[in-house]
TORGUFI-195002 format. One record per residue (C-alpha): x negated, y, z negated; residue in three letters. Coordinates in steps of 0.1 Angstrom, whole numbers, padded with zeros to 4 digits, always signed. Layout:
TORGUFI-195002
XYZALA
...
***
This chain:
TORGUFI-195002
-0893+0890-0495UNK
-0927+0890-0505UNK
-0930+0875-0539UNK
-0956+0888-0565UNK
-0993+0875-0568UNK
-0992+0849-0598UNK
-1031+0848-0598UNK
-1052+0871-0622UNK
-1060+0906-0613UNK
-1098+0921-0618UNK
-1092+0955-0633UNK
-1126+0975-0619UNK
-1135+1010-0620UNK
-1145+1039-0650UNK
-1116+1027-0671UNK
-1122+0989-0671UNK
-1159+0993-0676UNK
-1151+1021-0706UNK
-1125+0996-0723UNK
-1150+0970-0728UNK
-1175+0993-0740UNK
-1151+1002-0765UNK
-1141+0965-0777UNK
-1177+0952-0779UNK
-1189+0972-0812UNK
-1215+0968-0831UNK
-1235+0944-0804UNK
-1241+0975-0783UNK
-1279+0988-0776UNK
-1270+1013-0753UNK
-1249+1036-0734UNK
-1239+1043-0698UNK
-1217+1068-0678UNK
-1197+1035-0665UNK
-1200+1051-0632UNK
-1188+1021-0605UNK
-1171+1022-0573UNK
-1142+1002-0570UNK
-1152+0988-0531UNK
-1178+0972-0548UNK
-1160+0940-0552UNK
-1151+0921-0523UNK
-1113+0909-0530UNK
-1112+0873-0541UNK
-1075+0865-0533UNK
-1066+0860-0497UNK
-1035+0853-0483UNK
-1042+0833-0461UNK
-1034+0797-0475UNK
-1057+0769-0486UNK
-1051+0740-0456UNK
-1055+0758-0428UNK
-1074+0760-0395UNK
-1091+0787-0401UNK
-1100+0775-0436UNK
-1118+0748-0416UNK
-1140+0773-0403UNK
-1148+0794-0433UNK
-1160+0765-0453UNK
-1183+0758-0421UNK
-1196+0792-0422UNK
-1205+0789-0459UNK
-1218+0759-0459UNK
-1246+0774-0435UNK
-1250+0802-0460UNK
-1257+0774-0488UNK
-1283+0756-0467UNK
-1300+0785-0464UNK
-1297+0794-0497UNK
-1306+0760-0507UNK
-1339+0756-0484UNK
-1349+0793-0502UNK
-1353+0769-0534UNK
-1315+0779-0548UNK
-1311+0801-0574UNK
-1326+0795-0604UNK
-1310+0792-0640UNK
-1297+0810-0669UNK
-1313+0806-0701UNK
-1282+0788-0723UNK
-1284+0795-0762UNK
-1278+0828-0782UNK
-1248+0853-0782UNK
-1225+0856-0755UNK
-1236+0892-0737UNK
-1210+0918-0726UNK
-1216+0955-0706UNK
-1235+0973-0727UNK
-1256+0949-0740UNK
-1299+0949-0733UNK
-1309+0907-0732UNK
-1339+0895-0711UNK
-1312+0871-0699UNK
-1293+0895-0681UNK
-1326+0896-0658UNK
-1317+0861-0651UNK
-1281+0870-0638UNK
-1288+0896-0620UNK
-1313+0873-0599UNK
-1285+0844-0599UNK
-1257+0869-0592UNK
-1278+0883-0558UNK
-1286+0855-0544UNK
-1248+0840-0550UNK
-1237+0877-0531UNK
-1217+0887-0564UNK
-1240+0911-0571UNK
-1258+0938-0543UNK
-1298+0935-0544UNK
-1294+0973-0548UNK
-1287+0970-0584UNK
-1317+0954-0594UNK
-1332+0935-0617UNK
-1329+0956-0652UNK
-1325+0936-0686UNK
-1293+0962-0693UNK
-1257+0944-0690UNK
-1242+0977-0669UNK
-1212+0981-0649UNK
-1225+0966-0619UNK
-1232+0930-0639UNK
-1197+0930-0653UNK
-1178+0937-0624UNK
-1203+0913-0607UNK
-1194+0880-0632UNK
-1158+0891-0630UNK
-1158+0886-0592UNK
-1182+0850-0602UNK
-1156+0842-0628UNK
-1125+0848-0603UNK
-1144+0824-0579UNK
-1149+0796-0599UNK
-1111+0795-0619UNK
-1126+0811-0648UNK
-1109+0840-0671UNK
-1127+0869-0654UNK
-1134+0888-0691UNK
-1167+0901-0678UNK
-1184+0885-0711UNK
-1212+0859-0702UNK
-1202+0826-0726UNK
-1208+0792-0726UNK
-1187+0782-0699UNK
-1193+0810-0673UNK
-1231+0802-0677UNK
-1226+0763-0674UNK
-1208+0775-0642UNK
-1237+0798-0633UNK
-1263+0768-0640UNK
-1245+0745-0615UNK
-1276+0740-0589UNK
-1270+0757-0555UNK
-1275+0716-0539UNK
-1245+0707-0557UNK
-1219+0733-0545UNK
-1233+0724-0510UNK
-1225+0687-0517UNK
-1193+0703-0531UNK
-1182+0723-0495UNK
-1191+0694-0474UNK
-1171+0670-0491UNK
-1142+0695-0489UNK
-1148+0700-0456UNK
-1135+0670-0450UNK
-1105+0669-0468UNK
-1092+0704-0457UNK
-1096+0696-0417UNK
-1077+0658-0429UNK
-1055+0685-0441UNK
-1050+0713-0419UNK
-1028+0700-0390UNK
-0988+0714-0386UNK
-0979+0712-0424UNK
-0944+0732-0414UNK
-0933+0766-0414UNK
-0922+0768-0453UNK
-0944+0746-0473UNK
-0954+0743-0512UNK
-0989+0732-0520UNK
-1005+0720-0554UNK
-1038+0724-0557UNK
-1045+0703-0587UNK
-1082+0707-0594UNK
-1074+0747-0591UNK
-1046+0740-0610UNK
-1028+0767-0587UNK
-0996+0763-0565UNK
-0993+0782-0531UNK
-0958+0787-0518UNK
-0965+0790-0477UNK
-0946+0805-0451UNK
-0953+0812-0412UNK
-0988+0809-0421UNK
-0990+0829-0451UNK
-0995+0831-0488UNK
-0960+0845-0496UNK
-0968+0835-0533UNK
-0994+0822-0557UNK
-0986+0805-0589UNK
-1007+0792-0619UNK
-1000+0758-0632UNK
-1010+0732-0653UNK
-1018+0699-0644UNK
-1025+0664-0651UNK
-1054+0657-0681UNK
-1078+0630-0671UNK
-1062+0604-0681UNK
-1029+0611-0668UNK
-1036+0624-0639UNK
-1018+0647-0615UNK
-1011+0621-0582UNK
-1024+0632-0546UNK
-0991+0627-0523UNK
-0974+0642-0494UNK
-0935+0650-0500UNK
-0903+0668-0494UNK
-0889+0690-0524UNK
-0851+0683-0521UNK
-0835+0695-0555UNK
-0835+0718-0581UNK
-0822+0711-0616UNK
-0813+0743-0638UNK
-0816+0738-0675UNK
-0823+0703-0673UNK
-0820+0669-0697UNK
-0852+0654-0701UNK
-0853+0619-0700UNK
-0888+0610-0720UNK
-0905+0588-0694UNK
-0915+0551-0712UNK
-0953+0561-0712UNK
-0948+0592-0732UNK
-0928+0571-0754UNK
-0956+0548-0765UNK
-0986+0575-0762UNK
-0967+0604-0779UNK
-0932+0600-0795UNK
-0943+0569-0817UNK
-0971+0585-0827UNK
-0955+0615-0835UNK
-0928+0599-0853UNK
-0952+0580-0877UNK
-0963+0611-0885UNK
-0931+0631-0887UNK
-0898+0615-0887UNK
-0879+0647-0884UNK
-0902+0653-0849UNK
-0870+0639-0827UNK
-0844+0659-0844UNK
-0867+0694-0843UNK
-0871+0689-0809UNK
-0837+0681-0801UNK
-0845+0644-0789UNK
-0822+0621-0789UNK
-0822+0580-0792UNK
-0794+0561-0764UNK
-0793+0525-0756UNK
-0793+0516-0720UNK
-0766+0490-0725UNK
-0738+0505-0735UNK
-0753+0546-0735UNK
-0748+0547-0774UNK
-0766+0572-0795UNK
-0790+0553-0822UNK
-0803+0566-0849UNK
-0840+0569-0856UNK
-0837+0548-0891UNK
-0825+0520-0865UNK
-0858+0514-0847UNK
-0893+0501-0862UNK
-0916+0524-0858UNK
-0944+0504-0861UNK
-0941+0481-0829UNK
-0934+0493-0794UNK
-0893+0493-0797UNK
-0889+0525-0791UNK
-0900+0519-0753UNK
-0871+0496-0752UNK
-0845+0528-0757UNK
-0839+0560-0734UNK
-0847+0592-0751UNK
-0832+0624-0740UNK
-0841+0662-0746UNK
-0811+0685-0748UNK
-0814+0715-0727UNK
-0828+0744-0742UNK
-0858+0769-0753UNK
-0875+0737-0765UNK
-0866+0715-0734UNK
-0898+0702-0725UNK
-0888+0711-0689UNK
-0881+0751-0695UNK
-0850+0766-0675UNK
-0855+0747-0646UNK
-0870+0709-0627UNK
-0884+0708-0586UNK
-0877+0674-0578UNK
-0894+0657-0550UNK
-0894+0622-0538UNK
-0925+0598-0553UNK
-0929+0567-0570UNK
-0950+0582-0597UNK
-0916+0599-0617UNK
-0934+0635-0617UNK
-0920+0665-0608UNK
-0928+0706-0609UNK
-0913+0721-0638UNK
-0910+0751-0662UNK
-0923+0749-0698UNK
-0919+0766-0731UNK
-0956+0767-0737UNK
-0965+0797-0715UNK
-0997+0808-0735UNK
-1016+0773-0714UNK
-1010+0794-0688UNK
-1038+0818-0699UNK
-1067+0795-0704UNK
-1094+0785-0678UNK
-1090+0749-0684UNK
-1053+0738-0679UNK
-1052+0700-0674UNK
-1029+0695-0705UNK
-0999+0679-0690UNK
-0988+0643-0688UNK
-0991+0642-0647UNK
-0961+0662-0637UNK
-0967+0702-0625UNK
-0957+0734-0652UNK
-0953+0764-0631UNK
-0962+0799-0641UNK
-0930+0822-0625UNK
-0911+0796-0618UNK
-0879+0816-0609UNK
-0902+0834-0585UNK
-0909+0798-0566UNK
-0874+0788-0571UNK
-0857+0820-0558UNK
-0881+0813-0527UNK
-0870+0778-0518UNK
-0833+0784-0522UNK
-0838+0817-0499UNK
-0836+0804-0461UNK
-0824+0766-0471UNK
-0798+0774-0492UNK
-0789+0814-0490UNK
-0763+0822-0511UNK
-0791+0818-0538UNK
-0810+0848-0549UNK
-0831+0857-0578UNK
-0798+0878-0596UNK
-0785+0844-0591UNK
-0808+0820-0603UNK
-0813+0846-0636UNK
-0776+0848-0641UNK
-0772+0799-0641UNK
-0804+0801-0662UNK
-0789+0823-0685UNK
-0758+0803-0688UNK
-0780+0771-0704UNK
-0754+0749-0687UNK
-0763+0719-0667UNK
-0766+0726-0628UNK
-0781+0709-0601UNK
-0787+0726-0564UNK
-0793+0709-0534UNK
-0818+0724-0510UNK
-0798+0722-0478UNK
-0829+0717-0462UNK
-0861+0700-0481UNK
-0895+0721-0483UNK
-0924+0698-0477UNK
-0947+0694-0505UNK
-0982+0688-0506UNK
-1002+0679-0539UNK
-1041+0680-0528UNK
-1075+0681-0547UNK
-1098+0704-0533UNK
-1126+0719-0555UNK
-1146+0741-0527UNK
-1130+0765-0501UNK
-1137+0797-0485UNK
-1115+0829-0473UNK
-1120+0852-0443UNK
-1140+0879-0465UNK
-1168+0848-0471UNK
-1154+0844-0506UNK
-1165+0812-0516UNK
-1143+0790-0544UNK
-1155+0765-0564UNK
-1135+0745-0590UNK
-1143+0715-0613UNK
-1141+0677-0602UNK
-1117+0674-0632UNK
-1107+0637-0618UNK
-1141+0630-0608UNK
-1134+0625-0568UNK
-1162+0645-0551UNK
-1184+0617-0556UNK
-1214+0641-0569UNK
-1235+0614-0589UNK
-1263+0614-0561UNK
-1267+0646-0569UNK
-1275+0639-0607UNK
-1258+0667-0615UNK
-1227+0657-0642UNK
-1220+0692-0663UNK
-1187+0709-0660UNK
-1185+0733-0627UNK
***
């Protein structure tokens, strides 16, 4: 069973191009027939996975194509200030992309070098967008032209480093694998070699970061407790309670002592010191379970784990290192349904739906554990020369001889 494409599609074509004509109002200088051909953008998504051999040598290949581009003096800049431009729009800036869109092979010299934002430009910065993890609107803001600005010497820096960590990386991983991409804040559930499904997540912020680790996912908890980890505790439920001392019972948290497993009541603890820590807190399953409908577990010393969540609107933004380490996972049934499948078959998707919908406590056993691989790899390239770049969110690539410190 070939489970559906998590990632975001790139609506091209007449229609597309006509739709954001029609949304951008007022700001427009001009008109066009919208006229595009839909071949003109070379598919960003491949199913081939992340760590593999072949990986190996498409980041190879592009890394030639950046030298070359790089000894050619790179590509320029983009002026930053004024309104963010959309099709439709005349700016001498959008000479400026065009150039920097060429040269990157988003854009076909053929189009030119016109000051009008046409069909060609948007479905060109979509394709940019796509590359770099960004939400490919086709509207040229401050974040797609940071990305655009990034100098041509630092995404090489960027593929060599990489290039390192995917051949560390590419070796027998196993037939049926799960890997977490955590800069790309993306998960790729593998099998004989292939994609069979791609899944947006959130990750780690900076300062509670997602861990790097090698595992086996073993179990699967449907409509889980959460048990507040002790760092949470003192970062965010003391806070929080300070605050708003109705926060526990609106979120259907409650207070047990670890002696004796006796409920305690919030008017019981001080508030003002670090007590709390000293007490287990537990989430009731739920629609406001912290966890969602269902927790991956998977051995490591770091108490993290894959997981749904009730906040599915995080999974729409560009920039999704909002959680406190552990993994949220876009379609999670979709990922679930697949590691039950061959290891434990008398799961399917009707199933999983039917225990989810029950809201009762259940945990499953994988008769056979999925390895698991969390990685951090910001550059990579596909078979069609697509080349990916993402931001050094935990600051590992090790850039600072490059002087270059912006957000990629």
């Amino acid at each position: 069973m070939l489970l559906g494409l998590a990632a975001p599609v790139v609506v091209t074509g007449a229609a597309s191009a006509q739709q954001s004509f029609r949304t951008a109002g007022q700001d427009l200088e001009w008109a066009d027939s919208f006229d595009i051909a839909t071949d003109n953008i070379t598919e960003v998504k491949s199913y081939a996975p992340t760590l593999s051999p072949t990986t190996v040598d498409y980041i190879g290949a592009a890394i030639t194509r950046y030298q070359s581009i790089v000894q050619m003096g790179g590509w320029g800049t983009v002026s930053t200030g004024g309104k963010a431009l959309r099709i439709g729009m005349k700016d001498p800036r959008v000479v400026q992309v065009r150039q920097r869109l060429i040269i990157s092979g988003d854009l076909e010299q053929q189009a030119g070098l016109s000051d009008t934002f046409d069909s060609y430009v948007d479905a060109a910065l979509r394709r940019f967008q796509l590359r770099h993890g960004l939400i490919p609107d086709g509207v040229m803001g401050e974040s797609t032209v940071e990305a655009l600005n990034i100098p041509a010497y630092v995404r090489l820096r960027q593929l060599e480093t990489n290039l390192v960590r995917v051949r560390s990386m590419s070796g027998n991983l196993g037939d049926r694998y799960v890997m977490v991409n955590i800069p790309a804040a993306e998960i790729e559930a593998v099998e004989d070699g292939r994609v069979r499904s791609r899944h947006t997540a959130v990750v780690g912020k900076i300062d509670r970061q997602t861990p790097i680790l090698n595992s086996k996912i073993y179990e699967l908890n449907f409509n889980p407790y959460w048990t507040v980890p002790v760092s949470i505790i003192r970062k965010d439920l003391i806070p929080k309670m300070k605050e708003d001392p109705e926060y526990l019972s609106r979120n259907k948290i409650r207070i047990f002592n670890w002696r004796d497993n006796q409920e305690v009541a919030w008017q019981q603890i001080d508030w003002n010191t670090d007590e709390a820590t000293q007490y287990r807190f537990t989430q009731d399953p739920g629609q406001e379970n912290s966890l969602g409908s269902v927790r991956i577990n998977f051995h490591n010393k770091h108490q993290v784990y894959l997981h749904d969540t009730p906040s599915k609107t995080l999974f729409g933004e560009d920039y999704r290192f909002h959680s406190s380490g552990c993994v949220r996972v876009q379609n999670v049934r979709e990922l679930v349904t697949w590691l039950l499948q061959s290891t434990t078959p008398d799961w399917d998707r009707t199933k999983v739906d039917s225990v989810i919908r029950t809201g009762e406590r259940e945990d499953v056993k994988l008769k056979r554990s999925i390895p698991l691989y969390m990685t951090y790899v910001t550059a990579w390239a596909n078979a069609d020369g697509v080349v990916h770049f993402r931001e050094d969110i935990y600051n590992r690539d090790d850039l600072s001889g490059t002087g270059e410190q912006a957000r990629l």
